[in-house]
KOLZA-975094 format. One record per residue (C-alpha): residue number from 1; residue in one letter; z, y, x. Coordinates in steps of 0.2 Angstrom, whole numbers, m for minus. Last residue first. Example, Ala and Ser with C-alpha at 12.3 -4.5 7.8 and 13.67 -1.06 7.14 Angstrom:
2
[2,"S",[36,m5,68]]
[1,"A",[39,m22,62]]
END
This chain:
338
[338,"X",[173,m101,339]]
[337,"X",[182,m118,340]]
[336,"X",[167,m125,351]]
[335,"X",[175,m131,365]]
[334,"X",[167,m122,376]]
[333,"X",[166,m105,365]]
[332,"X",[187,m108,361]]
[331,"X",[188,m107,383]]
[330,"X",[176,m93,384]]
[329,"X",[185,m81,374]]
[328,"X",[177,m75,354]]
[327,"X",[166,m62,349]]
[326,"X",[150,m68,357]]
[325,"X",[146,m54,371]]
[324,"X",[163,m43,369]]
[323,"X",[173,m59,371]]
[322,"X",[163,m65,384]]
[321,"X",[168,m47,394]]
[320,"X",[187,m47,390]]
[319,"X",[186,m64,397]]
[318,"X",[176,m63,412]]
[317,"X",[188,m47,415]]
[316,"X",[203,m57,413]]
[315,"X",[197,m70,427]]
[314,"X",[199,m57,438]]
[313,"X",[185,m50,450]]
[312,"X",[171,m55,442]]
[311,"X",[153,m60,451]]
[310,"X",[149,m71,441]]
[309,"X",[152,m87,452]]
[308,"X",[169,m79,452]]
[307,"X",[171,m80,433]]
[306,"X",[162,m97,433]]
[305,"X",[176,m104,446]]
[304,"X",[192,m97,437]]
[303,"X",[184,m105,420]]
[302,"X",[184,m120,426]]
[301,"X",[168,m130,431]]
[300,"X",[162,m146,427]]
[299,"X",[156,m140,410]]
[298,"X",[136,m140,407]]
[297,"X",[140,m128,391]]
[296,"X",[150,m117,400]]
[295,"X",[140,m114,415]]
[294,"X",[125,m110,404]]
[293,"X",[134,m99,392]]
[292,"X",[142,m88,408]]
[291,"X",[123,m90,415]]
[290,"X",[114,m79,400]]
[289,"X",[130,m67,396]]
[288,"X",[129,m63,416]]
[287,"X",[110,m60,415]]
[286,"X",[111,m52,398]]
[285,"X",[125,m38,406]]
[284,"X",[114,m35,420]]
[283,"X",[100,m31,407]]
[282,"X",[111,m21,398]]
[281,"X",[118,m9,413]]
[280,"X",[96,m8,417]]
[279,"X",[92,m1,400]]
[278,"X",[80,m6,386]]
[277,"X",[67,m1,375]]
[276,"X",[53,m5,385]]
[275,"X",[50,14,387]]
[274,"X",[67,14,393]]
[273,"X",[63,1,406]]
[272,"X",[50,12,410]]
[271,"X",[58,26,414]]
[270,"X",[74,18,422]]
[269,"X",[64,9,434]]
[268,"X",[54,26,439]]
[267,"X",[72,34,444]]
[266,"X",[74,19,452]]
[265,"X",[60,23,464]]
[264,"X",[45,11,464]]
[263,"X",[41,m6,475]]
[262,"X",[48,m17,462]]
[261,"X",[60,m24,476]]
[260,"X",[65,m6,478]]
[259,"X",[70,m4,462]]
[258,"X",[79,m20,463]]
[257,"X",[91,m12,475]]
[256,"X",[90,4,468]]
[255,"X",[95,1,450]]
[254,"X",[111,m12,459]]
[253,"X",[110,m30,464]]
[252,"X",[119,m43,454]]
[251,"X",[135,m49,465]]
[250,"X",[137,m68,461]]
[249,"X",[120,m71,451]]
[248,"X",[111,m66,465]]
[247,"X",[91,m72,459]]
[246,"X",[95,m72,441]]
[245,"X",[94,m53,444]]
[244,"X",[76,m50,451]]
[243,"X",[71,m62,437]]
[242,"X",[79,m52,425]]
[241,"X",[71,m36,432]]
[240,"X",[54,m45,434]]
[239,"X",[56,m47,414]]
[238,"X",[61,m30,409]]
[237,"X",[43,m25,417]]
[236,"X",[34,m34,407]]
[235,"X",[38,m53,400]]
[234,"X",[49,m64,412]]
[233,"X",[64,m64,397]]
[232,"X",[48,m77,389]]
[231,"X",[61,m91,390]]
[230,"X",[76,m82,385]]
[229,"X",[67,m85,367]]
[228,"X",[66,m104,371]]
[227,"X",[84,m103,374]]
[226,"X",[89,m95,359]]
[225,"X",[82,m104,348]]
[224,"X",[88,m123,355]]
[223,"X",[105,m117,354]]
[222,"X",[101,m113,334]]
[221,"X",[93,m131,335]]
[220,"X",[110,m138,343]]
[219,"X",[121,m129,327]]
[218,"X",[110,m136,315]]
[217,"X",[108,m153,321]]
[216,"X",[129,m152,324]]
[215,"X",[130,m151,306]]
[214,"X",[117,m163,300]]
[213,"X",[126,m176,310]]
[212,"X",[117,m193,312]]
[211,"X",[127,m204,326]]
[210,"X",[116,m220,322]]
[209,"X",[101,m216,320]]
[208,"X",[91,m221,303]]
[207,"X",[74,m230,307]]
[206,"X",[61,m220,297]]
[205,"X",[50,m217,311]]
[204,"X",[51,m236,318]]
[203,"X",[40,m241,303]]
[202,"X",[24,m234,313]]
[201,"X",[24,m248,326]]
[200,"X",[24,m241,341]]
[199,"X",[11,m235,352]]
[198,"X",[12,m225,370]]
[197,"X",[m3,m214,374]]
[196,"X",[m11,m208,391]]
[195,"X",[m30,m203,384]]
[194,"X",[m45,m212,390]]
[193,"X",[m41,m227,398]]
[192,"X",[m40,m229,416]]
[191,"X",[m25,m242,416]]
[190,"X",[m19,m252,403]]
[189,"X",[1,m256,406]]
[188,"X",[8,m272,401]]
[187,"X",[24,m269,390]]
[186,"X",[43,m266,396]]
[185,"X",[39,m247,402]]
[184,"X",[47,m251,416]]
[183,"X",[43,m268,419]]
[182,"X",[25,m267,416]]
[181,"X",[23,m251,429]]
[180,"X",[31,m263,441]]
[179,"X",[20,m278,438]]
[178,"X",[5,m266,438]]
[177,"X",[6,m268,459]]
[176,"X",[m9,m259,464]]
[175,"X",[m9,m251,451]]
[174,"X",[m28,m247,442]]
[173,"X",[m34,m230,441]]
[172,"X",[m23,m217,431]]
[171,"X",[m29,m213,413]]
[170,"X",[m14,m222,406]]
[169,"X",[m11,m233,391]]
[168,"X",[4,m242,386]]
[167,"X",[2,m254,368]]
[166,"X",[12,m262,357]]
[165,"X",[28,m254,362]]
[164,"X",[44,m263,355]]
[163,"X",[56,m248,359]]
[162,"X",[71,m256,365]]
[161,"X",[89,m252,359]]
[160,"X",[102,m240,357]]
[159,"X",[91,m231,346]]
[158,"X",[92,m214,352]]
[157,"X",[94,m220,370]]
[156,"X",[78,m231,370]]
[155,"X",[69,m215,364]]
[154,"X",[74,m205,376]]
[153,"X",[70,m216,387]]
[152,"X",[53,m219,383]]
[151,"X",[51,m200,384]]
[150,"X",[55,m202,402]]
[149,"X",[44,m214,405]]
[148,"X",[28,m207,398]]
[147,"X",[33,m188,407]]
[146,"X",[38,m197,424]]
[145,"X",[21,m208,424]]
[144,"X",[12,m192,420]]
[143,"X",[19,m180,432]]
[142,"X",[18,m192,446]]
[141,"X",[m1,m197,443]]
[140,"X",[m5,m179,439]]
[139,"X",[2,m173,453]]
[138,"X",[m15,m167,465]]
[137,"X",[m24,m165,448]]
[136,"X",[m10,m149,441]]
[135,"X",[m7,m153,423]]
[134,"X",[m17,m142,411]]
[133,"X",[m28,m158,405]]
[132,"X",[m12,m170,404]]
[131,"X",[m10,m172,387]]
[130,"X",[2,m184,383]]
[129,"X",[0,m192,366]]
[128,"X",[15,m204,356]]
[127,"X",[6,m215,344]]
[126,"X",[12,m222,328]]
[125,"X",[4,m239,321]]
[124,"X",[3,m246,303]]
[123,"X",[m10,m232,299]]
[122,"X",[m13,m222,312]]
[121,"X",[1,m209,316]]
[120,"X",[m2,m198,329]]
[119,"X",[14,m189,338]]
[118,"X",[10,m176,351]]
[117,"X",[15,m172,370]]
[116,"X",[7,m157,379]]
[115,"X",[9,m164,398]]
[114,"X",[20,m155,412]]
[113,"X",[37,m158,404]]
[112,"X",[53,m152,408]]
[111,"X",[58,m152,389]]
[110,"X",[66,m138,381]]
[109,"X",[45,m130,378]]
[108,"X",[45,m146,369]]
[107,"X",[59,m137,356]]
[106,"X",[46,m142,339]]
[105,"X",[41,m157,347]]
[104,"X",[60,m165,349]]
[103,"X",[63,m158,330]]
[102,"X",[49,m169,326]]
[101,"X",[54,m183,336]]
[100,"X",[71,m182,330]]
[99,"X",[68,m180,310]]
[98,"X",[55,m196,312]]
[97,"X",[68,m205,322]]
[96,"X",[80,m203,307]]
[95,"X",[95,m191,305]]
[94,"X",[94,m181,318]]
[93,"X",[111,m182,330]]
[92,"X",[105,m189,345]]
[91,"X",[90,m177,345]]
[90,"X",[99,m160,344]]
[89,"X",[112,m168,356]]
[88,"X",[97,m168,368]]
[87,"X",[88,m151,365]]
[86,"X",[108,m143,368]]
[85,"X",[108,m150,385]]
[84,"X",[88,m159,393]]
[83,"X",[98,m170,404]]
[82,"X",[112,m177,392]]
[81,"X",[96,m187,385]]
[80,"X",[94,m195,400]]
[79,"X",[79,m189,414]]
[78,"X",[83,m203,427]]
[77,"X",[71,m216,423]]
[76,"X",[56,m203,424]]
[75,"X",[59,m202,442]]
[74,"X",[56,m218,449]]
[73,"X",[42,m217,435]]
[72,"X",[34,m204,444]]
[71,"X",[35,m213,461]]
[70,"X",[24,m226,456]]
[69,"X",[13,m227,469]]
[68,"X",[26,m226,483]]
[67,"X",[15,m224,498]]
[66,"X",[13,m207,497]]
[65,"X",[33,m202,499]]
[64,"X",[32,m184,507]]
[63,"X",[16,m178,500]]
[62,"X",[23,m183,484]]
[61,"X",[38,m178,487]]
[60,"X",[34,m162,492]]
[59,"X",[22,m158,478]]
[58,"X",[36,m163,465]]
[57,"X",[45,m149,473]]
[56,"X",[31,m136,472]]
[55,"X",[31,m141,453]]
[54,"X",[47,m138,452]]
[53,"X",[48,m121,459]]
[52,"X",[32,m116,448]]
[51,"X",[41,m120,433]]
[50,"X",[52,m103,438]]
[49,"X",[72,m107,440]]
[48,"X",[83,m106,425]]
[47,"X",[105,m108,422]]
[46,"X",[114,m110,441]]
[45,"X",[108,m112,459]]
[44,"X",[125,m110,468]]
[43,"X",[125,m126,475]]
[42,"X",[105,m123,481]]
[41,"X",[107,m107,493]]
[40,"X",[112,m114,506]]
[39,"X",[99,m127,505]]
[38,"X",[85,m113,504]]
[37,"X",[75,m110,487]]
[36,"X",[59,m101,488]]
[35,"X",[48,m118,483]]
[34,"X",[39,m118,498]]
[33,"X",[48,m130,506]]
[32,"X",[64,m138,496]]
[31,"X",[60,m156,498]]
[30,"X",[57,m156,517]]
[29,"X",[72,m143,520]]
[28,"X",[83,m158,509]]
[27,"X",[79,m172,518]]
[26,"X",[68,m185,512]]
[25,"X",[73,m204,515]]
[24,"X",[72,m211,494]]
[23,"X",[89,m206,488]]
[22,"X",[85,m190,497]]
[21,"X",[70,m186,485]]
[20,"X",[77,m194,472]]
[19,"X",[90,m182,473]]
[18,"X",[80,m167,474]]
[17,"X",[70,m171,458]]
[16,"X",[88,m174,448]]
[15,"X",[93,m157,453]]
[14,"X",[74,m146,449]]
[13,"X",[75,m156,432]]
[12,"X",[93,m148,428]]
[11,"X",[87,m130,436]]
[10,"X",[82,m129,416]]
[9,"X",[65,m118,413]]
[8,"X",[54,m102,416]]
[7,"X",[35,m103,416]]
[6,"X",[37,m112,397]]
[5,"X",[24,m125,399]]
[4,"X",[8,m127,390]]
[3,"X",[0,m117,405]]
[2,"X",[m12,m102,400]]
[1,"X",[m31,m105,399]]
END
């Protein structure tokens, strides 16, 4: 059975994972073996990295921290809703919780979770589900607790308050010190119970939010599109390209180079990528079009710096290109005027 998960997603959870590794004594060559990313290579890791990276980092630390049972939830505090990007805002700005949680649902492949989460209403109660039967069983603990909390979060940032839970239940074994899972989720925690399940009282669905914008919904949902259909860009043969060109976004390789990583001539490479309907200048140019929107939307660096993390000579160039890809320059497409 195919994982629930995207196989491609945000480097954003990969960042917050590495920290609390090293807040917590690790240092970065433990936290980052076998997961095909060196620490030199990490401050210029920019847009998607494979789901299979992040679960080889949540290995590590587990392997690396095993006396912290509750590890997962360490991490689950730190997933904000300004972590998950457009999926986020699209949240904050729903209407009612019932409008975010099923937006939410919808993008879940947005999400860096590991479980399939649901909604169930019964009766007077609403229940929030995560599924953990495609999770990996060496992580599940880990994965679980983080994918629980950080939901909780989420929800406690939409509503600027507390979600009064009437019930946490978790398939783990027993804690050895339940105190802590109680604080964090704010209710006493039932371990080895049959599903892992967070219940609410059902009325909370039609609590209006605060900072409701139809407007910016729309817009972060049409963001929200886009991505998830970048996420299947590892399809076919068109896909290993893209992957073999996320890898250097600074200086893409050229047909041979990647050619060569395929094991097949480039004259063979432009064959079948024709017969996929596409060329190999186009798929450089999604590459650069892919990260330039990235890097723009996250802020924190100028537009000097993202041409050169392209791989652009002169800033000029990275502009004249943008506004061939979206029809307007990069600095009205960052602050939304185009």
């Amino acid at each position: 059975m195919p994982a629930s998960w995207p196989k491609r997603r945000s480097v954003t959870s990969l960042q917050l994972l590495i920290q609390l590794g090293l807040d917590l004594g690790l240092d970065l060559p433990t936290c980052l073996a076998g997961t095909g990313i060196s620490p030199a290579r990490l401050p210029t890791l920019l847009g998607e990295i494979d789901a299979d990276c992040e679960l080889r980092l949540i290995a590590n630390l587990v392997q690396g921290l095993p006396d912290i049972e509750h590890l997962g939830l360490l991490a689950g505090e730190r997933y904000r809703l300004i972590s998950y990007g457009a999926w986020g805002y699209a949240l904050l700005s729903s209407a009612t919780v019932r409008e975010a949680a099923a937006l939410g649902l919808r993008y879940l492949g947005l999400t860096f979770a590991f479980t399939h989460i649901s909604l169930a209403e019964q009766g007077q109660d609403a229940c929030l589900l995560f599924d953990d039967s495609q999770t990996p069983t060496a992580l599940l603990p880990f994965i679980v607790q983080r994918d629980m909390l950080g939901a909780l979060v989420v929800i406690r940032e939409l509503l600027g308050d507390k979600l009064p839970l009437l019930q946490v239940r978790m398939r783990q074994p027993a804690a050895r010190m339940p105190q802590t899972f109680a604080k964090a989720f704010g209710h006493a925690v039932q371990f080895a119970a049959d599903d892992n399940s967070l219940m609410f009282p059902a009325t909370l669905l039609d609590r209006p939010l605060p900072f409701a914008n139809p407007a910016l919904v729309q817009a972060c949902e049409q963001q929200c599109q886009a991505i998830l259909a970048r996420h299947k860009w590892d399809e076919g043969l068109t896909g290993q390209v893209r992957q073999l060109l996320l890898r250097t976004p600074g200086q893409l390789d050229d047909m041979e180079r990647v050619a060569a990583n395929l094991h097949m001539s480039s004259r063979t490479l432009r064959r079948r990528l024709n017969e996929e309907g596409i060329g190999f200048r186009a798929l450089q140019d999604q590459v650069r079009q892919a990260l330039a929107e990235d890097m723009l939307e996250a802020g924190g660096l100028s537009l000097e710096e993202i041409a050169e993390r392209l791989g652009y000579g002169e800033l000029s160039n990275f502009i004249h290109a943008f506004k061939r890809w979206k029809g307007t320059t990069p600095g009205r497409y960052q602050r939304g005027d185009g």
